[in-house]
Rosetta silent file (secondary structure, phi, psi, omega in degrees, C-alpha in Angstrom):
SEQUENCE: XXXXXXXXXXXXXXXXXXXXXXXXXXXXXXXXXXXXXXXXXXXXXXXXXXXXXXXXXXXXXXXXXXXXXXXXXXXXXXXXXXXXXXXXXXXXXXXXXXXXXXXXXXXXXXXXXXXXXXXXXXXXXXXXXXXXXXXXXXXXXXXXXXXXXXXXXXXXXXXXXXXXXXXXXXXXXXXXXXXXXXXXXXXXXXXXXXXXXXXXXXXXXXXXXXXXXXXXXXXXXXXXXXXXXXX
SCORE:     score description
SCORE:     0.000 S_00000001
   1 L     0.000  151.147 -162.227    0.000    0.000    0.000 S_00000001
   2 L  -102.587  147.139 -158.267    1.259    3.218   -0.872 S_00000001
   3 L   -92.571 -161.287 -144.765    1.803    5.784    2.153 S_00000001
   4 L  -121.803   -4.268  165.832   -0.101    9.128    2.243 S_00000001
   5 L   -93.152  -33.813 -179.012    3.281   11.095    1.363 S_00000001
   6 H   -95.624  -16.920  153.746    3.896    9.077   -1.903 S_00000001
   7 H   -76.314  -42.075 -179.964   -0.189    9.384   -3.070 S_00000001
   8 H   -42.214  -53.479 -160.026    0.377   13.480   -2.291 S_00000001
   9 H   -89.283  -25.532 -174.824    3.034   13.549   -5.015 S_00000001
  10 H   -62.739  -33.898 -177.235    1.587   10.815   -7.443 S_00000001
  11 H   -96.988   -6.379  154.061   -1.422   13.226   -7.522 S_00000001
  12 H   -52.770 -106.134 -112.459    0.954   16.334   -7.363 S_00000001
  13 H   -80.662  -15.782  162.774    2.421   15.217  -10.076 S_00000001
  14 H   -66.507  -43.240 -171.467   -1.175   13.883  -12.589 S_00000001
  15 H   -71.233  -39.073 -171.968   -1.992   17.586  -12.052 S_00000001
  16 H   -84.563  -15.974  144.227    1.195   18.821  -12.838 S_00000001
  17 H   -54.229  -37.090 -176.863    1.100   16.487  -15.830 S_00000001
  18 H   -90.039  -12.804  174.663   -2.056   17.664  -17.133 S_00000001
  19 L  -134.064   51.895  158.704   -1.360   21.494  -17.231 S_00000001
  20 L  -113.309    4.835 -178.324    2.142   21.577  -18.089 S_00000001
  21 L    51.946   84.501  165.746    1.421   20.862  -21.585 S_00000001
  22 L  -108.612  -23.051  156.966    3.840   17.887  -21.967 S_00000001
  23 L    85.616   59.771 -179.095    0.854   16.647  -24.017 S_00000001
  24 L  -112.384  149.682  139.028    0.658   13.346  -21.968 S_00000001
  25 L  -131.225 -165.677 -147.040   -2.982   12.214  -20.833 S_00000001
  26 L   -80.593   99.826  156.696   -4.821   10.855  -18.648 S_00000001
  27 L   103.940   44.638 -158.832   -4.244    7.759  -18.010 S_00000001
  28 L  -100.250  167.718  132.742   -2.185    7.008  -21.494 S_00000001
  29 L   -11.054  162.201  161.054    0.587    3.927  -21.829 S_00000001
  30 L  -108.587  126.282  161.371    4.116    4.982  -20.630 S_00000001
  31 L   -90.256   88.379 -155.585    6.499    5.795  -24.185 S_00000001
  32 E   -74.336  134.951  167.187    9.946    4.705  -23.318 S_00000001
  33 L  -103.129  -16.456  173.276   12.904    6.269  -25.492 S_00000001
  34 L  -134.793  155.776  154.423   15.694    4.172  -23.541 S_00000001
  35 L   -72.472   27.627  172.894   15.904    1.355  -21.699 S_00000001
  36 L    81.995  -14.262  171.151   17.615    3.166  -18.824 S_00000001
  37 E  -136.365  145.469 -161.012   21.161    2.258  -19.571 S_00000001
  38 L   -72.179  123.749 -170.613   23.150    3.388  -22.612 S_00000001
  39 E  -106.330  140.370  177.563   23.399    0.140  -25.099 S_00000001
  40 L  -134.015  173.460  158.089   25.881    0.433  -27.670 S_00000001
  41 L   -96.208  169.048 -168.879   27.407   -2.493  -29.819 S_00000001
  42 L   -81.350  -27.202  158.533   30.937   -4.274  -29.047 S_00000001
  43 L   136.646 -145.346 -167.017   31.420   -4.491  -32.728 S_00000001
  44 L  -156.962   94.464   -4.075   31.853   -7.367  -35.043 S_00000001
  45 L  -106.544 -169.601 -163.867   33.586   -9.072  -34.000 S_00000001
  46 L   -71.966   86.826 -175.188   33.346   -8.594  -30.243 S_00000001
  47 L  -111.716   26.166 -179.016   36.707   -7.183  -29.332 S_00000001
  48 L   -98.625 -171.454 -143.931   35.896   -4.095  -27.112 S_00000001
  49 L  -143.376  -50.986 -178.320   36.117   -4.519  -22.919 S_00000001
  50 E  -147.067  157.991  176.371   33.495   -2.188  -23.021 S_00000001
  51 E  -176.413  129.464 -156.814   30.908   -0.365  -24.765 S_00000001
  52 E    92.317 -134.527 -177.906   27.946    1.741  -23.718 S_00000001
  53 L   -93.053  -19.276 -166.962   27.532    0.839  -20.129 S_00000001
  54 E   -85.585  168.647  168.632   28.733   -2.390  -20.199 S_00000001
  55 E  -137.569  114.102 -163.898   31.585   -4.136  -19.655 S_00000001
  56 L   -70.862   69.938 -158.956   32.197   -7.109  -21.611 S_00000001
  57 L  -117.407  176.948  176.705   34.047  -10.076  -19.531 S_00000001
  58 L  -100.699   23.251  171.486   33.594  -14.027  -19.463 S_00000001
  59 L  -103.953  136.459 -178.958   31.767  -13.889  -15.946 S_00000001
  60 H   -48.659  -41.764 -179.916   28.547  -15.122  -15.578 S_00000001
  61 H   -78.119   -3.787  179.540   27.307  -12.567  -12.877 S_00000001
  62 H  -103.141   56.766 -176.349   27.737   -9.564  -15.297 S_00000001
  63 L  -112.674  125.254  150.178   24.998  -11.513  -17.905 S_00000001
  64 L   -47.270  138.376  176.703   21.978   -9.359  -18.649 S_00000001
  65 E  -106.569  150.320  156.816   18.938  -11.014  -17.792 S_00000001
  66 L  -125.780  166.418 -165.818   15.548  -10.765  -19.620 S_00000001
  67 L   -43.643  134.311  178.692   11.865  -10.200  -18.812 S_00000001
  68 L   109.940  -16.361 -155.113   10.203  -13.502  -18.568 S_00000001
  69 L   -83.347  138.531 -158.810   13.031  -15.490  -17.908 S_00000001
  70 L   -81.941  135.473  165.769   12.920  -18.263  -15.030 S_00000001
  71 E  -136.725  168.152  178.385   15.096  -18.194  -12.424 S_00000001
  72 E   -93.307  134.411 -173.536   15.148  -19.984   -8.873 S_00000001
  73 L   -77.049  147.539  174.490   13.413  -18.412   -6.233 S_00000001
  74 L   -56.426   -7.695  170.647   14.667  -17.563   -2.929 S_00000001
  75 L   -97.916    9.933  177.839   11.780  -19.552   -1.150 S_00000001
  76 L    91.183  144.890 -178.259   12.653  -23.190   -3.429 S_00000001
  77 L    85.429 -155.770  165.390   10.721  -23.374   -7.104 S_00000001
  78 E  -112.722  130.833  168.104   10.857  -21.003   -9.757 S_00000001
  79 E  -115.773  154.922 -179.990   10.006  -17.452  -10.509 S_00000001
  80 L   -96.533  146.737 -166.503    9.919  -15.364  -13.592 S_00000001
  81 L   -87.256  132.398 -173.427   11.886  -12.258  -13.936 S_00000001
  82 L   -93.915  -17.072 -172.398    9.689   -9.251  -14.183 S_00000001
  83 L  -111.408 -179.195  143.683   11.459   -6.648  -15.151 S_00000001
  84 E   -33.747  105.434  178.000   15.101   -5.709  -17.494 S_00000001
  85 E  -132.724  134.162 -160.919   17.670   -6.546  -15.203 S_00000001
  86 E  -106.619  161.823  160.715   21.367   -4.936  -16.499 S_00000001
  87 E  -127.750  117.636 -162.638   24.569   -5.540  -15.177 S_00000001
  88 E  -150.540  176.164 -172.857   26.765   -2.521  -16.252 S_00000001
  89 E   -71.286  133.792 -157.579   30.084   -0.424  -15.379 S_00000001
  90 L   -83.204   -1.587 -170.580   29.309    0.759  -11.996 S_00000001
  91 L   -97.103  -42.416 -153.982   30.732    4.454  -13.508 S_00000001
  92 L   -67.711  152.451  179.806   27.662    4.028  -16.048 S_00000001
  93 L   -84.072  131.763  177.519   24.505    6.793  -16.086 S_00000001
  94 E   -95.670  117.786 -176.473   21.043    5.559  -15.198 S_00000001
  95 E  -101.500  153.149  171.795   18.745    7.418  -17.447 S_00000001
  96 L   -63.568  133.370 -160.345   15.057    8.296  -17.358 S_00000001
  97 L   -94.785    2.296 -178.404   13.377    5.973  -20.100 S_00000001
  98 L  -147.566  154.092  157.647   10.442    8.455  -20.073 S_00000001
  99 L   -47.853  124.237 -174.431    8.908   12.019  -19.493 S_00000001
 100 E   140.668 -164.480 -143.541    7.086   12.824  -16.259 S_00000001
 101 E  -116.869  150.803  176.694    7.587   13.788  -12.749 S_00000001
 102 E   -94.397   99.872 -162.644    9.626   11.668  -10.171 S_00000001
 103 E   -67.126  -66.414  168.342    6.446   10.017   -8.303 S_00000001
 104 E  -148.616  157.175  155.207    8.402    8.700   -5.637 S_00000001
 105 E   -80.531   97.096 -168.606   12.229    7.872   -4.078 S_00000001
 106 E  -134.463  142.617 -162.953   11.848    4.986   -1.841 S_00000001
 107 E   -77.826  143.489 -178.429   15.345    3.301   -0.089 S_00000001
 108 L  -101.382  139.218 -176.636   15.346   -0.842   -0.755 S_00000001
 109 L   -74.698  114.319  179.751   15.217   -2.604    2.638 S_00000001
 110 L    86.789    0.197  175.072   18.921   -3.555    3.496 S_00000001
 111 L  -132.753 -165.313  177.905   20.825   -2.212    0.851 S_00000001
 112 L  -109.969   63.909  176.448   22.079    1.395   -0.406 S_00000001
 113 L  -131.947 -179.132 -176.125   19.838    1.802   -3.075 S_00000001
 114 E  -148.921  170.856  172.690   16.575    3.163   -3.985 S_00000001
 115 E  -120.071  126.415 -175.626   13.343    2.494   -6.143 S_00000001
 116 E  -120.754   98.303  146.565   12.826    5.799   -8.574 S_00000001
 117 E   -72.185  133.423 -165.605    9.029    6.212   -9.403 S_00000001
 118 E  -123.856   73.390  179.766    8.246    7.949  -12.322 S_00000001
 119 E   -48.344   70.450  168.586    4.111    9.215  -12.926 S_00000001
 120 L   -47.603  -31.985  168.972    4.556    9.372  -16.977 S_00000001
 121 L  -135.365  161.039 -172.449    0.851   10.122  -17.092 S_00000001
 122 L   -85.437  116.376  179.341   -1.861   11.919  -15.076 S_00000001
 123 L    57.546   31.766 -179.360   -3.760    8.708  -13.418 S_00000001
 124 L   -65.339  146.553  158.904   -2.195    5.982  -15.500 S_00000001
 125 L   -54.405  -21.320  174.045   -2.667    2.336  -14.753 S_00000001
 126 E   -85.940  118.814  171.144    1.142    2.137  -15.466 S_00000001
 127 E  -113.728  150.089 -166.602    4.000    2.587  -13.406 S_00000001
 128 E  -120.457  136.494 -161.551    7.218    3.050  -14.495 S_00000001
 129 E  -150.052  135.699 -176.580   10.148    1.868  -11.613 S_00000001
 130 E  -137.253  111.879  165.779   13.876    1.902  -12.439 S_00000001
 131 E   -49.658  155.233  135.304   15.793   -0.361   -9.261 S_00000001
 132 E    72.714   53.765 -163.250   18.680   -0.446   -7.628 S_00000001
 133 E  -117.896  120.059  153.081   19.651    3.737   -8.409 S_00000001
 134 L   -96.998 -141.775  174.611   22.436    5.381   -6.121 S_00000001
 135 L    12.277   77.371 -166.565   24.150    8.589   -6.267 S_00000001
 136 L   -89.079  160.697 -175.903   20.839   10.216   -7.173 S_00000001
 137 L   -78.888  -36.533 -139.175   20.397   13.414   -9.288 S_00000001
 138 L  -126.181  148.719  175.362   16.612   13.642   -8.744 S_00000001
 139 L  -143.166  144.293 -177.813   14.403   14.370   -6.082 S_00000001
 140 L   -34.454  153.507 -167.373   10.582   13.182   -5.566 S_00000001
 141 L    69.883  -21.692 -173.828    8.423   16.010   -7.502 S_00000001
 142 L   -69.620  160.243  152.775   11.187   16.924  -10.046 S_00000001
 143 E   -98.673  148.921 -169.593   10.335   16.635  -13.515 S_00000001
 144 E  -114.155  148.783  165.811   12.037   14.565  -15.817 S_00000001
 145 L  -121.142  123.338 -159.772   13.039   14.036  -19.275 S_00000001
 146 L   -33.921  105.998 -166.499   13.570   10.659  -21.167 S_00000001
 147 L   109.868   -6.357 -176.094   17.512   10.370  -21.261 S_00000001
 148 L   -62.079  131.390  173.158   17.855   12.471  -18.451 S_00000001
 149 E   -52.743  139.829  157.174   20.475   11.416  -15.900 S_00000001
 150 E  -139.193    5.150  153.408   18.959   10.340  -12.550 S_00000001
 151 E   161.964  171.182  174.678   21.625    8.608  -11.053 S_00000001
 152 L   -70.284  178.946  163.785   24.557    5.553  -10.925 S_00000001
 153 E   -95.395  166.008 -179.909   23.494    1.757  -10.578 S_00000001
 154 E   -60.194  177.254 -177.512   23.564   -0.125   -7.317 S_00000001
 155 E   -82.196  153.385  172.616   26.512   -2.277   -6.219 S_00000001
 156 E  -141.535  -65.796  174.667   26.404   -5.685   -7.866 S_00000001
 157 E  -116.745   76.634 -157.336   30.447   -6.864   -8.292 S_00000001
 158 H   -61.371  -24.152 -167.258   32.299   -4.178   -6.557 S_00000001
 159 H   -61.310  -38.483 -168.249   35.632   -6.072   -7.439 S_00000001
 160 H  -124.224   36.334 -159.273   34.946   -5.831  -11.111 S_00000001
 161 L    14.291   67.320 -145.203   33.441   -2.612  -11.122 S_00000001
 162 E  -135.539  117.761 -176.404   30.086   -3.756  -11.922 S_00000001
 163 E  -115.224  178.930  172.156   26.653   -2.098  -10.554 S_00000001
 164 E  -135.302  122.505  149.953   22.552   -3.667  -11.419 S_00000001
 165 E  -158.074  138.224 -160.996   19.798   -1.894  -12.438 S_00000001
 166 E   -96.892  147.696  167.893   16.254   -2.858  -13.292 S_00000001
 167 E   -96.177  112.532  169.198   13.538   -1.607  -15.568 S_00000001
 168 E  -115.999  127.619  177.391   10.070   -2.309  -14.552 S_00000001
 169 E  -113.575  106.141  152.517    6.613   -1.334  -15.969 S_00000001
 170 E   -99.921  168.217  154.641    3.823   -2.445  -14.439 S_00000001
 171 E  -152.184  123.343 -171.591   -0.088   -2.261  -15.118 S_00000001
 172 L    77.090 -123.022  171.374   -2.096   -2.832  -12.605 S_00000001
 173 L   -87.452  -21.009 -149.801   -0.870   -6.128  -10.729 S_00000001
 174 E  -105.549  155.442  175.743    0.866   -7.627  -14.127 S_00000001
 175 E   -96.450  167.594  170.016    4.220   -6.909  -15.246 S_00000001
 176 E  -137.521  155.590 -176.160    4.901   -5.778  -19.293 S_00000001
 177 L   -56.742  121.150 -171.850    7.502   -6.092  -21.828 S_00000001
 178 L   -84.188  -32.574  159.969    8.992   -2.349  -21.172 S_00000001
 179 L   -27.573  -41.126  172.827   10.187   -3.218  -25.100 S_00000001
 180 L   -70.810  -21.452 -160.508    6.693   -3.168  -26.272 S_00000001
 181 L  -118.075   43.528 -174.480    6.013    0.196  -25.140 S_00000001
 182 E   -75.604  159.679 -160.589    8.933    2.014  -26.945 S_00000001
 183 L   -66.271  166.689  170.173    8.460    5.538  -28.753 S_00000001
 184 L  -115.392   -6.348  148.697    7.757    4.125  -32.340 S_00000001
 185 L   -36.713  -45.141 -143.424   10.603    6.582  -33.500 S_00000001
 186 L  -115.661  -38.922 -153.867   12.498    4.567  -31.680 S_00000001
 187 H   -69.351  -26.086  177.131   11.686    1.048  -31.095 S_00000001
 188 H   -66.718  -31.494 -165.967   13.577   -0.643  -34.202 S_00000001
 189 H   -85.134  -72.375 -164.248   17.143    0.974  -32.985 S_00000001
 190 H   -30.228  -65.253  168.478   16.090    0.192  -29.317 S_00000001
 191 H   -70.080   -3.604  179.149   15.289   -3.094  -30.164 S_00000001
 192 H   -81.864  -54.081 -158.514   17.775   -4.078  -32.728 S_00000001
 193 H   -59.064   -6.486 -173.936   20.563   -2.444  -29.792 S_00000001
 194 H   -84.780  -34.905  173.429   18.927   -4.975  -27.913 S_00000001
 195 H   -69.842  -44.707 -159.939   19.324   -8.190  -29.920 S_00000001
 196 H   -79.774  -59.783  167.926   22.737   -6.951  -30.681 S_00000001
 197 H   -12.786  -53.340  173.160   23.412   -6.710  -26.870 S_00000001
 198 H   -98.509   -9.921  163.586   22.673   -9.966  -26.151 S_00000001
 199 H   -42.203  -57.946 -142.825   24.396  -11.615  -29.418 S_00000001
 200 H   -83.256  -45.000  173.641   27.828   -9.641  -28.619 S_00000001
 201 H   -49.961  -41.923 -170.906   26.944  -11.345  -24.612 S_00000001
 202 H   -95.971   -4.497  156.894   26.941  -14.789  -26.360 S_00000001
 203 H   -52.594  -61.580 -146.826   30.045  -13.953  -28.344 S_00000001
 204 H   -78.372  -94.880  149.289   31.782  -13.038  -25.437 S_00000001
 205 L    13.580  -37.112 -160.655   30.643  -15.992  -23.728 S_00000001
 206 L    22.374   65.349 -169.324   31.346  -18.483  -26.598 S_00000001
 207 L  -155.060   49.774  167.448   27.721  -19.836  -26.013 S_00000001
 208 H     6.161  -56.350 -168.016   25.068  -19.336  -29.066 S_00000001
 209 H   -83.215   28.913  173.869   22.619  -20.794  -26.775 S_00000001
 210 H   -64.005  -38.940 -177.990   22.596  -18.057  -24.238 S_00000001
 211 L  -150.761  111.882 -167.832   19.720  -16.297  -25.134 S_00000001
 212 L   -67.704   81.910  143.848   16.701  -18.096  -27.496 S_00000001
 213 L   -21.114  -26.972 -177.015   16.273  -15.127  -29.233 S_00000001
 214 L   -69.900  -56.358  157.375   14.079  -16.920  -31.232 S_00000001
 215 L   -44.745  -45.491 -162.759   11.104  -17.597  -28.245 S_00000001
 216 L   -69.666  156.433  178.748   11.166  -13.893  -27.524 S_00000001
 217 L   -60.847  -44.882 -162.539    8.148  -11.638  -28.086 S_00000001
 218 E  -153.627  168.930  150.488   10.310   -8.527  -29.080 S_00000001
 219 L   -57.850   93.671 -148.844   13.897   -8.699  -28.084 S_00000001
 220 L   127.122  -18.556  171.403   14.597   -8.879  -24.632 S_00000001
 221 E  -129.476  134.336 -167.997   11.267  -10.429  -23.386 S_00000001
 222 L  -107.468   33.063 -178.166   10.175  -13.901  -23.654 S_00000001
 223 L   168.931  143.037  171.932    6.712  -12.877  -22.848 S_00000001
 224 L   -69.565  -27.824 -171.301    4.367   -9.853  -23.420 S_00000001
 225 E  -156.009 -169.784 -176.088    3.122   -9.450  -19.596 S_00000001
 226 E  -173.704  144.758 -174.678    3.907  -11.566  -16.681 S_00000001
 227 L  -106.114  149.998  166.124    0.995  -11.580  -13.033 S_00000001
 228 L   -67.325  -27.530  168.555    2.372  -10.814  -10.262 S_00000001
 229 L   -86.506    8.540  160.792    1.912  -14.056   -8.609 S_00000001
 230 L   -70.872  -34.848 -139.350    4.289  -15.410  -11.255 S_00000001
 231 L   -80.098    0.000    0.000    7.065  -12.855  -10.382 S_00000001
C-alpha cells in the first residue's frame, strides 16, 4: 500500500502532468525512449572490454537477464523475472526511459539503493520503476526528461566494477515487456541495440545458446506481460 506522502506527489504530479502541456494524458501507456542504460554495440567481432555501459568479460554474474526469464526463487521453485535486469560499469549513467515527474524515491530494505518512481501520465494504470539507483540526481516532484540522468546503478560486483539496475513497468498487478512500449521513433534501434546486446553477450561468452532469441516476443522479453503471482 502506498503511504499518504507518496499518493500526495503521485497526484501532485497527474496535475502537474495535465497542465504543463507535456501533451501526456490521462491515463495514457508509458512511451519509453531508452531502456535506462546506454546500449551500444561491441562491434563485429566482439573485441571491445566495453561499450555503452557495459563491460564485456567471461563472468557469468555480469549476464543481462531478460523479462520472462525463469530463475530460482529464494523460497525453493521457480520465478519469472519481471522486469530488465542490467549488469553494467558501476561508472555508467542511469537514465530516465520516459517524461514525467519523479512520483516517488523509496530506499530498498537492506541495501544502499533506492526504487525511482516515475508518474509518466496523469492517473495511468502504469507505473514506471527503475531499481537499484544510487548517487541520485533527482528528487521526488522533479520533472524529468527521457535520457535524463537520474543517477549511478547499485553495487552488484564491486571487485569488477560492476553495478545492477532494473527496468520495470507495471499495469495494474501484471508486469509488461517495457520493449513493447517504446516511442515508435524509436523502437527498431532500441530493439535491434537490444538483440545486438545480447548476441555480442553470447560472443563473449562463446555460447550461441545463451539467449533463445528466437522464443522472444520482441527482443529482450520472452513474454508480453507476466501476473504478479508469477514474479
Amino acid at each position: 500500500m502506498m503511504s499518504f506522502q507518496r499518493v500526495a506527489i503521485v497526484m501532485a504530479a497527474a496535475l502537474f502532468l495535465q497542465s504543463c502541456g507535456t501533451g501526456l494524458n490521462i491515463g495514457m501507456a508509458p512511451v519509453l525512449r531508452n531502456l535506462t542504460v546506454d546500449i551500444q554495440p561491441c562491434g563485429n567481432p566482439c573485441t571491445a572490454t566495453t561499450a555503452g555501459a557495459f563491460k564485456f568479460t567471461a563472468s557469468g554474474n555480469h549476464l543481462p537477464i531478460v523479462f520472462g526469464a525463469s530463475v530460482q526463487a529464494s523460497s525453493g521453485g521457480q520465478k519469472l523475472i519481471p522486469n530488465l535486469e542490467f549488469r553494467v560499469s558501476s561508472t555508467a549513467n542511469v537514465l530516465s526511459p520516459v517524461d514525467g515527474v519523479i512520483a516517488s524515491i523509496e530506499k530498498n530494505s537492506g541495501e544502499d539503493d533506492y526504487v525511482v518512481s516515475i508518474a509518466h501520465s496523469a492517473l495511468s494504470e502504469f507505473s514506471v520503476e527503475i531499481d537499484h539507483v544510487t548517487e541520485l540526481q533527482v528528487s521526488a516532484g522533479d520533472r524529468v526528461v527521457a535520457g535524463q540522468v537520474i543517477g549511478k546503478p547499485g553495487v552488484w560486483y564491486p571487485a569488477d566494477g560492476i553495478g545492477r539496475v532494473e527496468l520495470q513497468l507495471k499495469r495494474g498487478g501484471d508486469f509488461v515487456c517495457p520493449l513493447e512500449y517504446l516511442a515508435s521513433d524509436v523502437a527498431a534501434e532500441v530493439r535491434n541495440k537490444m538483440s545486438g546486446l545480447l548476441e555480442d553477450w553470447e560472443e563473449v561468452r562463446n555460447d550461441p545458446s545463451l539467449y533463445d532469441q528466437n522464443s522472444m516476443v520482441v527482443p529482450g522479453c520472452l513474454r508480453s506481460s507476466i501476473s504478479g503471482d508469477d514474479a
